[in-house]
Structure formats: C-alpha cells, structure tokens
Short mmCIF file of the C-alpha atoms (twelve columns), coordinates in Angstrom:
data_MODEL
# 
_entry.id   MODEL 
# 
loop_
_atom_site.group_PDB 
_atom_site.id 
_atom_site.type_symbol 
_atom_site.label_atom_id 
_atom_site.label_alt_id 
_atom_site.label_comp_id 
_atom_site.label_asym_id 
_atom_site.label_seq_id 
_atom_site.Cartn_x 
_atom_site.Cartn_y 
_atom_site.Cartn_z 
_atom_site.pdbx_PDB_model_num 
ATOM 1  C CA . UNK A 1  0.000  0.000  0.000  1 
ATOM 2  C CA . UNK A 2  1.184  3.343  -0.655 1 
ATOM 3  C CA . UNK A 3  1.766  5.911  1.629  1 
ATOM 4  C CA . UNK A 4  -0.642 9.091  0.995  1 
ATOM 5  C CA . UNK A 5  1.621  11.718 2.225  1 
ATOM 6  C CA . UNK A 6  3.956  10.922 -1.000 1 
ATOM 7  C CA . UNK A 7  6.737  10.981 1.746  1 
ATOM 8  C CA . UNK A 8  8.854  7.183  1.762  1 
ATOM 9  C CA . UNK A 9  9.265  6.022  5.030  1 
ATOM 10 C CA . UNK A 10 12.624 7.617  7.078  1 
ATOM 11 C CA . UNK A 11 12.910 9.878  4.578  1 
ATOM 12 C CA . UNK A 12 11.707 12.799 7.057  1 
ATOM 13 C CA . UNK A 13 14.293 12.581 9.098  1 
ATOM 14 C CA . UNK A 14 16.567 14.663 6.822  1 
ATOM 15 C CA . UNK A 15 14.255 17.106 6.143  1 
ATOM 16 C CA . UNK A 16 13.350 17.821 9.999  1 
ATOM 17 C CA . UNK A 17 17.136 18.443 10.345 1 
ATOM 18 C CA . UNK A 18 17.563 20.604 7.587  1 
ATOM 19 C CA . UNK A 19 14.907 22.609 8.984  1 
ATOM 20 C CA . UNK A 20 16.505 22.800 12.404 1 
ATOM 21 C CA . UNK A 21 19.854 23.935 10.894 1 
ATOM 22 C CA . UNK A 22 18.265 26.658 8.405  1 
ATOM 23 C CA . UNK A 23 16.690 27.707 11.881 1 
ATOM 24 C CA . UNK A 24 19.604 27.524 13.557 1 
ATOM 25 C CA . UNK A 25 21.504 29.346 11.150 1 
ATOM 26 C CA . UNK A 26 18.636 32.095 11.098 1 
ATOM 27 C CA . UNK A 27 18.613 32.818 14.688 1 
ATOM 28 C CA . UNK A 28 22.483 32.810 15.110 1 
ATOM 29 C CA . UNK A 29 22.255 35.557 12.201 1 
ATOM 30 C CA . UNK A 30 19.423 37.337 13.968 1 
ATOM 31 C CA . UNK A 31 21.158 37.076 17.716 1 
ATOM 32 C CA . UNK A 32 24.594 38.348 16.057 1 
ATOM 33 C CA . UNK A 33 22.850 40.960 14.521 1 
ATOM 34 C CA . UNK A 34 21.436 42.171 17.599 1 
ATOM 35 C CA . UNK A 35 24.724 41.857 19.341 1 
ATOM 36 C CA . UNK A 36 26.135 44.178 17.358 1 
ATOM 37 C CA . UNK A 37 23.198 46.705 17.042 1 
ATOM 38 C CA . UNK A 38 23.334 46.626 21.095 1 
ATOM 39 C CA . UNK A 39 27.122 47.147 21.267 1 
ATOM 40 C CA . UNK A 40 26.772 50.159 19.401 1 
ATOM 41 C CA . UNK A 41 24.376 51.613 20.928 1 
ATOM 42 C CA . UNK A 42 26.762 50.876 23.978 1 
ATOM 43 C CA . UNK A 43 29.297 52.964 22.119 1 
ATOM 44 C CA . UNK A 44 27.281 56.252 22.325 1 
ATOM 45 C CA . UNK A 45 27.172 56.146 26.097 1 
ATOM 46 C CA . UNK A 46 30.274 54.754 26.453 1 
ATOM 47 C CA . UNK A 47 32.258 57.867 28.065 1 
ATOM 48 C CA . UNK A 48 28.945 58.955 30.250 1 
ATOM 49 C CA . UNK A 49 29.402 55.855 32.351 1 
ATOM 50 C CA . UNK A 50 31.812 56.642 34.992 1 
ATOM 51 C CA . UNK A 51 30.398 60.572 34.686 1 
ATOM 52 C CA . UNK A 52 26.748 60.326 34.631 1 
ATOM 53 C CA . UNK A 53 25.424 56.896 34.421 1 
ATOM 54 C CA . UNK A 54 26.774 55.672 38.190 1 
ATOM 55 C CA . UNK A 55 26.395 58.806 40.144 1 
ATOM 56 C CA . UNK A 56 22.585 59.792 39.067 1 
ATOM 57 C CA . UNK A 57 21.717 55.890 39.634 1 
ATOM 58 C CA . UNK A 58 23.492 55.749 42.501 1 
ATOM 59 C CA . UNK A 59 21.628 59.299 44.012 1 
ATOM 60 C CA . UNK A 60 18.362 57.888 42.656 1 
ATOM 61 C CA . UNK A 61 19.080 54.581 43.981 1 
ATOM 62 C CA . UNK A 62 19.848 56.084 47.540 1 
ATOM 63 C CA . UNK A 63 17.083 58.888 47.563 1 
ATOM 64 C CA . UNK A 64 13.957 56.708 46.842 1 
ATOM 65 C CA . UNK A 65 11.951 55.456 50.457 1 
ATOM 66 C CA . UNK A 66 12.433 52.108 50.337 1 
ATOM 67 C CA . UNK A 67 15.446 50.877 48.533 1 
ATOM 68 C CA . UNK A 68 15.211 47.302 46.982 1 
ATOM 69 C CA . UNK A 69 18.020 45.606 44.919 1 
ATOM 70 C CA . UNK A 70 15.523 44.355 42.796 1 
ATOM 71 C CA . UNK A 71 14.752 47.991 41.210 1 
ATOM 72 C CA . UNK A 72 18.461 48.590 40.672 1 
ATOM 73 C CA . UNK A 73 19.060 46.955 37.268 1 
ATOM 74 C CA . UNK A 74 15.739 48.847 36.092 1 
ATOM 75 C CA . UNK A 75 17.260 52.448 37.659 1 
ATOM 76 C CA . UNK A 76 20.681 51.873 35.878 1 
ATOM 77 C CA . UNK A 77 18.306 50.369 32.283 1 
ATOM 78 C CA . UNK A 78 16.408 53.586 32.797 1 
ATOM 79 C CA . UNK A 79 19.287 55.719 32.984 1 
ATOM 80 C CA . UNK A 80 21.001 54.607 30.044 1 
ATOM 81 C CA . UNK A 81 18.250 55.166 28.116 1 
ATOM 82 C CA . UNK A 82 18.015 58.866 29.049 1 
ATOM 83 C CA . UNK A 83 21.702 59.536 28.356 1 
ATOM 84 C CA . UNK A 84 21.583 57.148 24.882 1 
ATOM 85 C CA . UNK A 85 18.414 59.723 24.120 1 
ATOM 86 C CA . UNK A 86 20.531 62.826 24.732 1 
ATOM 87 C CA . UNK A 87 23.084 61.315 23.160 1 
ATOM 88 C CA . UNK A 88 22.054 60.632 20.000 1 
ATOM 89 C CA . UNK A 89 19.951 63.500 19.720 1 
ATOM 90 C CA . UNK A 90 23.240 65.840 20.111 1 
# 
C-alpha cells in the first residue's frame, strides 16, 4: 500500500534536520545581529558611564523610600536610556 503523504518512510528525518539547521543558522544571524546593534548603541554612552550613568543611579538609587536591589538593574536600564536619548539626539 502506498503511503498518501507521497513521503517514503525515514525519509523525514533529513528534512526535519535541515529545517533545524536553516533555523539555527537564522537565529544565530538574527542574535549576532542584535549583538552588534546593542554594542553600538553601547558605544554612544560609552564615556557617560563613569560621569553620569553611576552617580545619578546611585543618588536615585539612595534617595527613593524604600530601597530594593531588585529595582536597581531597572534604575541603571532607565538611565542609560536617558543619556543614549541625549546622546544621539546631540
């Protein structure tokens, strides 16, 4: 009897793993990609760092009423953003 599908039997095998390197291959492209998009958007801020970036979270950080070290990463994210705003827009 033949098989409907038009597909012999074990032959699927190679297909499913061609499928899982092109998808591989895509994402390592797309991760890369964004890698480098996000390192150079590190560049603009780069020298505002040790300047800005530390001492205004730092002074936020310490001047807000209850202090949690779970808020921290988001007050430095938040930060950066500003500066990478002023930054690009001067």
């Amino acid at each position: 009897m033949e098989n409907p599908s038009g597909i012999q039997s074990g032959s699927y095998i190679p297909v499913v793993q061609d499928f899982f390197a092109q998808f591989y291959s895509f994402s390592t492209q797309i991760s890369s990609g964004f890698a480098y998009h996000m390192y150079t958007l590190f560049l603009f801020t780069k020298s505002d760092i040790k300047t800005t970036l530390i001492p205004v979270s730092f002074l936020a950080i310490a001047s807000s009423p209850g202090p949690l070290l779970v808020h921290e990463p988001e007050t430095f994210f938040w930060v950066w953003l500003h500066i990478l705003k002023y930054n690009l827009s001067s």
